[in-house]
C-alpha positions as a printed NumPy array, in Angstrom:
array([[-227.701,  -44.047,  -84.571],
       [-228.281,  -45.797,  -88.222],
       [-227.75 ,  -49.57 ,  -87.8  ],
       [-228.626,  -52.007,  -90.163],
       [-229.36 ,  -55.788,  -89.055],
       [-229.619,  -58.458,  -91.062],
       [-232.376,  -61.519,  -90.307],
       [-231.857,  -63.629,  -93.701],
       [-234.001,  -66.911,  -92.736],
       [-236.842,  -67.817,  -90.137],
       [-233.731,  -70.571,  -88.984],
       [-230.269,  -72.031,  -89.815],
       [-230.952,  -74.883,  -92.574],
       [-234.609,  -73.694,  -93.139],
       [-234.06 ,  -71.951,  -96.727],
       [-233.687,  -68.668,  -97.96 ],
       [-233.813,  -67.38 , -101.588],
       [-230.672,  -66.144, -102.633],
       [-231.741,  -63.16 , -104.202],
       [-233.599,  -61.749, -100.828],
       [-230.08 ,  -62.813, -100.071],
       [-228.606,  -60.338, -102.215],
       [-230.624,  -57.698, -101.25 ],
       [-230.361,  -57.564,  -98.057],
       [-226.492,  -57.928,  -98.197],
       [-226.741,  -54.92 , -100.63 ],
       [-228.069,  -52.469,  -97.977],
       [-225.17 ,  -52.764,  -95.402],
       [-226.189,  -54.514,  -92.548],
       [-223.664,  -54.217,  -89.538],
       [-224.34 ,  -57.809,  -88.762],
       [-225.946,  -60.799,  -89.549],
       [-227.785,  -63.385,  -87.474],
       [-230.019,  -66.302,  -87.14 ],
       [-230.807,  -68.983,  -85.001],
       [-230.533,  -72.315,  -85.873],
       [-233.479,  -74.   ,  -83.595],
       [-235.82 ,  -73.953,  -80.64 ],
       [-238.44 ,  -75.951,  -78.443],
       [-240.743,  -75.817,  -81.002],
       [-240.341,  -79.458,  -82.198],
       [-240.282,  -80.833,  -78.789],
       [-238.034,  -82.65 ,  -76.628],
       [-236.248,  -85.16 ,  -78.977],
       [-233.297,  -82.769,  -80.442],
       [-232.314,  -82.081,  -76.992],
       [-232.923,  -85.401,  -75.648],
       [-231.108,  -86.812,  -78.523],
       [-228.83 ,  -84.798,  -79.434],
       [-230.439,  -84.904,  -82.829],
       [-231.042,  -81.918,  -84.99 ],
       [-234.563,  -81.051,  -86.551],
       [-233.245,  -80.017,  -89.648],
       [-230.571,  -81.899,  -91.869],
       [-227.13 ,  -81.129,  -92.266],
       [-226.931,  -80.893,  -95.931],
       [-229.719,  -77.901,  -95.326],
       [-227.412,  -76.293,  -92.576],
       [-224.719,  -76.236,  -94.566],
       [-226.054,  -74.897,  -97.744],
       [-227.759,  -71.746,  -95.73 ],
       [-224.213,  -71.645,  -93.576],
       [-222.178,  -71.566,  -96.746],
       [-224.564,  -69.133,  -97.973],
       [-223.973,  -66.596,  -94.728],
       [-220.488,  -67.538,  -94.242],
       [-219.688,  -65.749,  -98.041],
       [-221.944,  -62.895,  -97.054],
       [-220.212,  -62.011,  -93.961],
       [-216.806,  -62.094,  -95.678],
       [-218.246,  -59.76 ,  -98.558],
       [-219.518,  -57.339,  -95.595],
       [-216.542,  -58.09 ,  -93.359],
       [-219.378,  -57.859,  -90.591],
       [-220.291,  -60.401,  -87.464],
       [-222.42 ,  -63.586,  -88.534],
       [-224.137,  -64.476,  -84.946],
       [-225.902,  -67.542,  -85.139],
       [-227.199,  -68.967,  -82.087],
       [-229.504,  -72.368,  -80.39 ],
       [-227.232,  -74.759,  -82.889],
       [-227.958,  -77.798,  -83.704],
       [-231.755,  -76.539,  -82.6  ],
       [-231.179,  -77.604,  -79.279],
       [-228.3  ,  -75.775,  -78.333],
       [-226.273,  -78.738,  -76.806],
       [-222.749,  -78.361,  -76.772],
       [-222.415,  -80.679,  -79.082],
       [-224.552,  -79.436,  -81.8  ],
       [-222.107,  -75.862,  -81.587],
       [-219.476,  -78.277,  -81.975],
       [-221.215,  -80.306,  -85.182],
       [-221.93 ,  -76.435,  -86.284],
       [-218.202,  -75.518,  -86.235],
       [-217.342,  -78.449,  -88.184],
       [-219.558,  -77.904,  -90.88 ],
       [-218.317,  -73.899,  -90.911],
       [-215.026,  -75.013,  -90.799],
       [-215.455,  -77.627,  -93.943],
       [-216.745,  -74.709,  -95.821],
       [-214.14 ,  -72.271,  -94.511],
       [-211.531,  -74.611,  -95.984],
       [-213.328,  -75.432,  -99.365],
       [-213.77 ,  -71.404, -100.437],
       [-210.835,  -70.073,  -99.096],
       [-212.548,  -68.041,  -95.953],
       [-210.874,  -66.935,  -92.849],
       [-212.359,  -65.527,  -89.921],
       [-212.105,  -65.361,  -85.817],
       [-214.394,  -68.106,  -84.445],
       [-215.833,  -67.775,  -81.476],
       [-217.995,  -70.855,  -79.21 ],
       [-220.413,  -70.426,  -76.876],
       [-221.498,  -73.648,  -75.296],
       [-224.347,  -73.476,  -72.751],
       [-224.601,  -77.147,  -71.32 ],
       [-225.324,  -77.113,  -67.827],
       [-223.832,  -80.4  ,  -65.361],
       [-226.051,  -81.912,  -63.168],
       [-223.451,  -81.28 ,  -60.2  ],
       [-223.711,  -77.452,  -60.792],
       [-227.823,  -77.449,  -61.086],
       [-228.058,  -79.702,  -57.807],
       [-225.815,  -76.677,  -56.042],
       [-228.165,  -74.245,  -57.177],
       [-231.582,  -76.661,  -56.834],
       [-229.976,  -76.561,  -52.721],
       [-229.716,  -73.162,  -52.382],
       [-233.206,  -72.312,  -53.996],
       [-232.13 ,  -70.866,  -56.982],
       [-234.025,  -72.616,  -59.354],
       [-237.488,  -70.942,  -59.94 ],
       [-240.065,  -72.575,  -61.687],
       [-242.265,  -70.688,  -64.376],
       [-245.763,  -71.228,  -65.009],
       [-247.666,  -74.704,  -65.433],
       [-243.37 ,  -75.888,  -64.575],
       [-243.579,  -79.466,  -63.543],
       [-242.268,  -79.999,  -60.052],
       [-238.812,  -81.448,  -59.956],
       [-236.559,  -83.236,  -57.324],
       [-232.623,  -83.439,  -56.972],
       [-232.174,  -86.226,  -59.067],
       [-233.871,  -84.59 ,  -61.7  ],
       [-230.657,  -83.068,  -63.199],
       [-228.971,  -86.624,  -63.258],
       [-230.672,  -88.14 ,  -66.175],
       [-232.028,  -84.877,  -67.775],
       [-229.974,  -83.328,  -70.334],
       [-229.956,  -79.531,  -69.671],
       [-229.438,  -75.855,  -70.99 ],
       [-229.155,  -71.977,  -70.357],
       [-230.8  ,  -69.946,  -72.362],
       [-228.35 ,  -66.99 ,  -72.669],
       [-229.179,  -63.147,  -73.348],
       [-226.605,  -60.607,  -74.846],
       [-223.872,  -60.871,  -72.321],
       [-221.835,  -63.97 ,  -73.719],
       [-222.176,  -62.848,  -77.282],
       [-221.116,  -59.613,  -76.647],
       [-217.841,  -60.299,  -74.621],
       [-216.775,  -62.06 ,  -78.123],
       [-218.044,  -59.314,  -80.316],
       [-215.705,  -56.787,  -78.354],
       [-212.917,  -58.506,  -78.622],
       [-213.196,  -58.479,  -82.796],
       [-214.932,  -61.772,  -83.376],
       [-216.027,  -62.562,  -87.203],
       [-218.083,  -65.517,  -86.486],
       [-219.918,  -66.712,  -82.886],
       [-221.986,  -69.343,  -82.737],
       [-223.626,  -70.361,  -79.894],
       [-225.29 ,  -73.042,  -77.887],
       [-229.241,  -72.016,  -76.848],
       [-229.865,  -68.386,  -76.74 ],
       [-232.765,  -66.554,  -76.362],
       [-233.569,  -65.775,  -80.4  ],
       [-233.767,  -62.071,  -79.554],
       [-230.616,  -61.51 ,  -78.132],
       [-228.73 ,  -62.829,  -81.377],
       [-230.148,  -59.361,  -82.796],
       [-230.124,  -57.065,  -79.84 ],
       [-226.189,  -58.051,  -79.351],
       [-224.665,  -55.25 ,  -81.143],
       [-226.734,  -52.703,  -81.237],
       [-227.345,  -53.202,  -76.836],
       [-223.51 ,  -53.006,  -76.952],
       [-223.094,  -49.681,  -79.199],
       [-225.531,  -48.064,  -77.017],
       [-229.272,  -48.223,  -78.812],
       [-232.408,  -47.497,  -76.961],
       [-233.146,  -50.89 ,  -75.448],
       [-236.644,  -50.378,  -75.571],
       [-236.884,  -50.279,  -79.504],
       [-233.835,  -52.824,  -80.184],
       [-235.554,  -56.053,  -77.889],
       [-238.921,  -55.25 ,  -80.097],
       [-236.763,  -54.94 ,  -83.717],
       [-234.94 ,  -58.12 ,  -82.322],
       [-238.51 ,  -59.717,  -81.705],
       [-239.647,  -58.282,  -84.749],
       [-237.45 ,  -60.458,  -87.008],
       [-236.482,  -63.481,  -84.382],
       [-237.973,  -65.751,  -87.039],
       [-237.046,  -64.093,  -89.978],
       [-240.201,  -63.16 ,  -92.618],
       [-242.641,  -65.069,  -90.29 ],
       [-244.836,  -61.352,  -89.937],
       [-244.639,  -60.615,  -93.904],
       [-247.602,  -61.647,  -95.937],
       [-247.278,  -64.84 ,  -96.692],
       [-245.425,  -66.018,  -94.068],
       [-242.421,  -67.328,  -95.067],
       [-238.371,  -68.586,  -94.518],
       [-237.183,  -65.444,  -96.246],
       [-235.36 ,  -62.553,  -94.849],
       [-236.04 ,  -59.327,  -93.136],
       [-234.06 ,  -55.862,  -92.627],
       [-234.029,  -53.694,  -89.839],
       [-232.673,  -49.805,  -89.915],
       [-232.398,  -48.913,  -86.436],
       [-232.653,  -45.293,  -85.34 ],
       [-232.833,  -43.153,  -82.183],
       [-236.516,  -42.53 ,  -81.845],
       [-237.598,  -45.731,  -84.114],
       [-237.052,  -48.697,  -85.85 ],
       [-237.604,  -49.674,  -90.113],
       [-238.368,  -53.232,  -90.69 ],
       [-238.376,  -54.329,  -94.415],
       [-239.06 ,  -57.634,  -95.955],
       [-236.721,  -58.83 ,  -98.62 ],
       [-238.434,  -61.292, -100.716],
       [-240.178,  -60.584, -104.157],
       [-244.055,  -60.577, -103.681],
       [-243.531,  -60.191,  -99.798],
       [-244.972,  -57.106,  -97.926],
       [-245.551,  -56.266,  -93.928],
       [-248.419,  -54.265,  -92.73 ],
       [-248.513,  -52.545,  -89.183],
       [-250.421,  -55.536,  -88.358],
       [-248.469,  -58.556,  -89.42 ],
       [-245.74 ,  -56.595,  -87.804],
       [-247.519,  -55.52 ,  -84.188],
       [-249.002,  -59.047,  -84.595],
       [-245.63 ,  -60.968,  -84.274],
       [-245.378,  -60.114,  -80.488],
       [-248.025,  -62.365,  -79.811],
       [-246.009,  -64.823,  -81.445],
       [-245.108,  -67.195,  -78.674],
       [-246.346,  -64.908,  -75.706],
       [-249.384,  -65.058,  -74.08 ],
       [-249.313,  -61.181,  -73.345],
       [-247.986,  -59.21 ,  -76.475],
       [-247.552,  -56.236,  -74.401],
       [-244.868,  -57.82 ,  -71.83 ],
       [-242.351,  -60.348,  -73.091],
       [-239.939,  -61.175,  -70.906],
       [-236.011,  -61.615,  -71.502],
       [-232.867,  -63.096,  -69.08 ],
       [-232.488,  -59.08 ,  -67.874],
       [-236.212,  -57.85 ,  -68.008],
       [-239.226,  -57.16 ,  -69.868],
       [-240.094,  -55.664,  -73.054],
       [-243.076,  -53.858,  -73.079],
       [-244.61 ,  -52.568,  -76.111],
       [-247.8  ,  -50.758,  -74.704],
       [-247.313,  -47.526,  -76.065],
       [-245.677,  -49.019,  -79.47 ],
       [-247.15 ,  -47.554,  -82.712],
       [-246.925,  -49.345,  -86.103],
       [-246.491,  -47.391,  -89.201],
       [-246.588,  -48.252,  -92.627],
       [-244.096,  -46.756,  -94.687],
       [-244.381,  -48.436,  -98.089],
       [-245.61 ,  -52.064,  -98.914],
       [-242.591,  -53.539,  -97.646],
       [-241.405,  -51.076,  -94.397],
       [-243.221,  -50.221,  -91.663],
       [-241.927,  -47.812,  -89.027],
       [-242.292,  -49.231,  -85.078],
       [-241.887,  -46.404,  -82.431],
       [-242.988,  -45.612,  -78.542],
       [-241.255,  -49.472,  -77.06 ],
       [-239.492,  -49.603,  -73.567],
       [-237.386,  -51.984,  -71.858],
       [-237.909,  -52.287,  -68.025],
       [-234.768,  -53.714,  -66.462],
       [-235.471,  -56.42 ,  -64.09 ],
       [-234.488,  -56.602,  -60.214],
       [-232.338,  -59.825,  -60.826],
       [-230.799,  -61.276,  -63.589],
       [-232.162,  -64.65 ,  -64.606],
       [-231.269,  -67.544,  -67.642],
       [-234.132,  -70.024,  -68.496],
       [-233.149,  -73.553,  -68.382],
       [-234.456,  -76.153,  -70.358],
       [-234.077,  -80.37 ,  -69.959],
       [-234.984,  -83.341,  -71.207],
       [-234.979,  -86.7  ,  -70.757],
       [-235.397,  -90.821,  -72.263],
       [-238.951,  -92.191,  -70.749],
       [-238.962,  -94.886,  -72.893],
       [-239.236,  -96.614,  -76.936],
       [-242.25 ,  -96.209,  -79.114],
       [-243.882,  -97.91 ,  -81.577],
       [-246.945,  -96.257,  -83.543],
       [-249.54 ,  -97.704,  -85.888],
       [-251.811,  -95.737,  -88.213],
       [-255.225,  -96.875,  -88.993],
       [-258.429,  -95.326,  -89.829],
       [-262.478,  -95.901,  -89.682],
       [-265.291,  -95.062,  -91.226],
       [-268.235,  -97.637,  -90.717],
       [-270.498,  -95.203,  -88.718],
       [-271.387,  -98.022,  -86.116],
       [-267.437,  -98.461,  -85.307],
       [-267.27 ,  -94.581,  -84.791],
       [-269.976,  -94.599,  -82.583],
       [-269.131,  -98.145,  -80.125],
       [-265.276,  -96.797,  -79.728],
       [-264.823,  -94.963,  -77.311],
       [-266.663,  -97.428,  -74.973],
       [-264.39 , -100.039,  -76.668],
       [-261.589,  -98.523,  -75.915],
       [-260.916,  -98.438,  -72.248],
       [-261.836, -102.428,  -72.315],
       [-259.186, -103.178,  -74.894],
       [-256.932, -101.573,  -72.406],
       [-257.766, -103.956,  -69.434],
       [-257.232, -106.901,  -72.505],
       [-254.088, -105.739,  -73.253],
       [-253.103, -105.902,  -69.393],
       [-253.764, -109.122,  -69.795],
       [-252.431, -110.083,  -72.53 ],
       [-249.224, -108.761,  -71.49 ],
       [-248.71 , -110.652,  -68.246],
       [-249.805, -113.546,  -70.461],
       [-247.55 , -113.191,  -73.201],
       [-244.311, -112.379,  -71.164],
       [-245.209, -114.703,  -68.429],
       [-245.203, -111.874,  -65.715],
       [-241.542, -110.575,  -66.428],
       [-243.307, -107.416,  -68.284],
       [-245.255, -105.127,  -65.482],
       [-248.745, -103.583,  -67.655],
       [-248.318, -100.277,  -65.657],
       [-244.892,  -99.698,  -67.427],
       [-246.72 ,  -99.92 ,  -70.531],
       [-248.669,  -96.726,  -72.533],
       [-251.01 ,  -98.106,  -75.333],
       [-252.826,  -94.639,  -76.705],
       [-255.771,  -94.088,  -78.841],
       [-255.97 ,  -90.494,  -80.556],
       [-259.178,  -90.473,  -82.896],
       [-258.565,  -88.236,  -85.275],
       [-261.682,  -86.214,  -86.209],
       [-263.476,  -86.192,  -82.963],
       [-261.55 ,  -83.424,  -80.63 ],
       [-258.41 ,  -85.007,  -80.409],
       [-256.536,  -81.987,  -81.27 ],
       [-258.922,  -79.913,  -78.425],
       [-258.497,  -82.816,  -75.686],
       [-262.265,  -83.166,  -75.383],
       [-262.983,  -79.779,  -74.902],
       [-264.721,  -79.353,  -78.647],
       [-267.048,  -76.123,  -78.263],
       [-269.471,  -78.23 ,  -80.209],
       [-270.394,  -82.173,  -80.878],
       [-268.885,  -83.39 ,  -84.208],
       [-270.496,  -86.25 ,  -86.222],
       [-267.695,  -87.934,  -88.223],
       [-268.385,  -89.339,  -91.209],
       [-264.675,  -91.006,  -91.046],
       [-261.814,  -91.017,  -87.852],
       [-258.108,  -91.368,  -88.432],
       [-256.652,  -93.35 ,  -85.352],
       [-253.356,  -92.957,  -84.231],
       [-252.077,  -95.993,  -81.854],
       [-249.228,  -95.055,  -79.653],
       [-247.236,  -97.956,  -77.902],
       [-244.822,  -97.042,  -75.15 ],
       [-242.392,  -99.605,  -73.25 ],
       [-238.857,  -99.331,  -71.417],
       [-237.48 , -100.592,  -74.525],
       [-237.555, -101.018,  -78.289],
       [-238.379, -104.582,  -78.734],
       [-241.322, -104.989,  -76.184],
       [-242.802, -102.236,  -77.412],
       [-242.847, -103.813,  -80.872],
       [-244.315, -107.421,  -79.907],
       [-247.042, -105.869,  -77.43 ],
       [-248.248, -103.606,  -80.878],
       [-248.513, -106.667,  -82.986],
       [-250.932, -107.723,  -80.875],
       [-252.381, -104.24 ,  -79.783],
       [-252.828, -103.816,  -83.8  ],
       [-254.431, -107.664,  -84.49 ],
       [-257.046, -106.749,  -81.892],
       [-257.647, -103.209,  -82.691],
       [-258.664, -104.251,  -86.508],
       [-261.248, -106.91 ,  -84.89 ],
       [-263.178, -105.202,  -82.125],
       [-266.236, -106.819,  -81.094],
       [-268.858, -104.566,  -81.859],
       [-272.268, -105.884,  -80.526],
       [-274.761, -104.763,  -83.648],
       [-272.607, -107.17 ,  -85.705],
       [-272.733, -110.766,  -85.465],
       [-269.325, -112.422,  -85.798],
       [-265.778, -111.121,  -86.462],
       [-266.063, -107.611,  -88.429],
       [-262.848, -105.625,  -89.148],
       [-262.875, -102.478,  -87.447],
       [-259.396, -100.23 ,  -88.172],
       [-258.337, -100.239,  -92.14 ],
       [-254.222, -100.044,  -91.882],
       [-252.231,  -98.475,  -94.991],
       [-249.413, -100.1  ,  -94.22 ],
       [-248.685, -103.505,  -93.829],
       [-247.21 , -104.16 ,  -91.377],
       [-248.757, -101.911,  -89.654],
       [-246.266, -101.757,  -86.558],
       [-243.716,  -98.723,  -86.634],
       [-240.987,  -98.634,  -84.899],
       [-240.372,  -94.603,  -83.947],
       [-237.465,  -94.981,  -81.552],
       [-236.216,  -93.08 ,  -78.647],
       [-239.574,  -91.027,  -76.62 ],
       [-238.481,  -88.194,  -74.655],
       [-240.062,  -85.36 ,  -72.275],
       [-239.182,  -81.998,  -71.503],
       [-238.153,  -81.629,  -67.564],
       [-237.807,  -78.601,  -67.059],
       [-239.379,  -74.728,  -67.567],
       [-237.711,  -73.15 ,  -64.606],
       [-235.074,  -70.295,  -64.253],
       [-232.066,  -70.396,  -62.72 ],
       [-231.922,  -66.922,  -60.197],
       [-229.277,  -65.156,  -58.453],
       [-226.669,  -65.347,  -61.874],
       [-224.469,  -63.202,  -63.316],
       [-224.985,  -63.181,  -67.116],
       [-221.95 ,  -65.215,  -67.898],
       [-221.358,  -67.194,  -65.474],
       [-223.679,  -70.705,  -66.608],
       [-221.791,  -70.157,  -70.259],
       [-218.1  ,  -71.481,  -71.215],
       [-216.473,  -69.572,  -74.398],
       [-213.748,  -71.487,  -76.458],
       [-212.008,  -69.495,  -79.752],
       [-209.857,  -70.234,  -82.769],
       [-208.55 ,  -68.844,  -85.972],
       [-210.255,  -70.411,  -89.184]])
């Protein structure tokens, strides 16, 4: 066994340099993947439907791949499209491959994956208890599935049934990031053990080189080990960047769980071979009792409008967080007042974060800081767009003028950089769902379409 795989970004659209480009296209690999996205930027490009990263960046790192796969003549895998996954995003992803098929003469066999899951066919499986929840999952009810927009993760399975039959180019809705490298070599018979730890090795391309960055990595994958080697100029991995990368994401480095069962890297030993390679030996894949697929929702809770302001009179600093919680009961008020009752408070969020006194710990700051200066970030939720825009105008008038009992008179309180100071974000969503669906074959939640391009 001597197979070569091919990581050449940290995601679809995210920027590579060409030349680690060229390098790594030089070696060999048997295939080439990436994924284009994950949970990492929350809900909204699920929700929405909206991808994280733009399309003229997708397409210049697809046209990119797209010419190196038809110089290899090799499989380009590139999975979670659109960075949600949604059936839709593989569809916008096929477009834009298509586009560029057309305008530099490429042909290939195209191969769709889409992993969208309808509500009717989670409800079935909600009744029969199939839906497990993972830990700190919210609880859900039927209904749930109804408004939430949802996806299977997908392991190995539905990429390999395309790669057998000959396909040149799969891309797929959300897939676990490993399994886009484990594909191949799982099918041609690798030791599963060390090919789920390359594939988490290099799941976000150079992320374990030093620096960290959106360039490429290559793995040589033997019998007994596994070769990872960074492709960028003045990039290098050490058996610590490298052994580091499991924790990346996982609580427990040593136990990392996929759709068919656990990887566990215990007894795996990290070797440097030269500034850029280092050797990984000693992993072991436990197969799990039942197969499983991760699903993933989310759903609209409402419109959002946000206003930035900041303090740094120390008195102010001190007196908010007392002043706070009574500007809320005001602003109950003021919106009965305002919308003459047809505007419930309780469907309303107005949120203070204060930015340089434990926000980003929630209040659990080991010890007390004394800001010399806060940042405050005012959050204003509502069913929709327009009422949350009037109730901030007046959240943001009486934020600047709190009354602040050492001061006689009106004092400004929050400085705003922006006038106005009211902006309108848009759609607010939430994730619904960290549950697995149970009791599934590893196809069966997954729909494959194909063409010639």
């Amino acid at each position: 066994m001597d197979m070569r795989i091919l990581a050449p970004t940290g995601a679809l659209g995210a920027g590579f340099d060409t030349a680690a480009l060229d390098r790594g296209v030089a070696a060999g690999p048997h295939v080439i993947a990436r994924d284009a996205g994950s949970t990492d930027s929350g809900p909204a490009a699920l929700g929405s439907g909206t991808p994280k990263l733009s399309a003229q960046a997708v397409t210049r790192d697809l046209r990119l791949l797209l010419k190196a796969r038809d110089t290899l003549q090799v499989p380009l895998i590139i999975g979670s499209c659109d960075t949600s996954g949604r059936d839709d995003g593989v569809d916008w992803v096929a477009g834009l491959a298509r586009t560029i098929a057309a305008e530099n003469n490429l042909h290939f066999k195209l191969g769709l994956i889409y992993s969208d899951q309808p509500a009717e066919r989670l409800q079935h499986l909600y009744d029969e208890g199939r839906i497990r929840p993972l830990a700190n999952a919210p609880v859900i009810e039927r209904k749930l599935f109804e408004r939430s927009h949802t996806v299977a993760m997908m392991g190995v399975e539905p990429l390999q049934e395309l790669l057998r039959d000959g396909y040149d180019v799969i891309l797929a809705g959300r897939a676990s990031d490993t399994a886009l490298f484990a594909a191949l070599p799982h099918l041609n018979g690798a030791d599963p053990g060390l090919t789920w730890h390359m594939a988490k090795t290099i799941e976000c391309g150079a992320a374990c080189a030093i620096p960290p960055d959106a360039n490429g990595l290559l793995v040589t994958l033997r019998d007994d080990h596994f070769d990872v080697t960074t492709l960028a100029d003045g990039s290098r991995l050490t058996p610590r960047s490298v052994a580091a990368h499991t924790l990346y994401e996982n609580a427990d480095p040593f136990h990392i769980a996929e759709p068919s069962g656990i990887l566990d890297t215990t007894h795996a030993t990290y070797e440097a071979v030269d500034e850029r390679t280092v050797r990984v030996r000693g992993s072991r894949y436990i197969e799990a009792d039942g197969y499983t697929n991760k699903l993933e929702g989310a759903e609209l809770v409402g419109y959002q409008t946000v206003i930035v302001g900041g303090v740094r009179d120390k008195v102010v600093i001190e007196r908010l967080p007392e002043l706070l919680p009574m500007a809320k009961k005001y602003f109950d008020a003021k919106i009965l007042d305002v919308f003459d009752g047809r505007v419930d408070p309780d469907t309303i969020d107005i949120n203070y974060r204060l930015y340089g006194t434990g926000t980003i710990l929630a209040g659990t700051e080991p010890t007390p800081l004394q800001p010399q200066e806060l940042g405050v970030l005012i959050t204003v939720t509502a069913p929709d767009q327009g009422t949350a825009h009037a109730i901030s105008t007046f959240v943001a008038h009486a934020s600047s003028h709190l009354p602040i009992p050492e001061y006689d008179g009106l004092v400004s309180t929050l400085a705003y950089p922006y006038s106005p100071p009211e902006m309108d974000r848009g759609p607010l969503y939430r994730f619904t769902l960290n549950h697995v669906a149970t009791g599934v074959t590893p196809t069966e939640l997954f729909r494959t379409t194909t063409e010639e391009v």
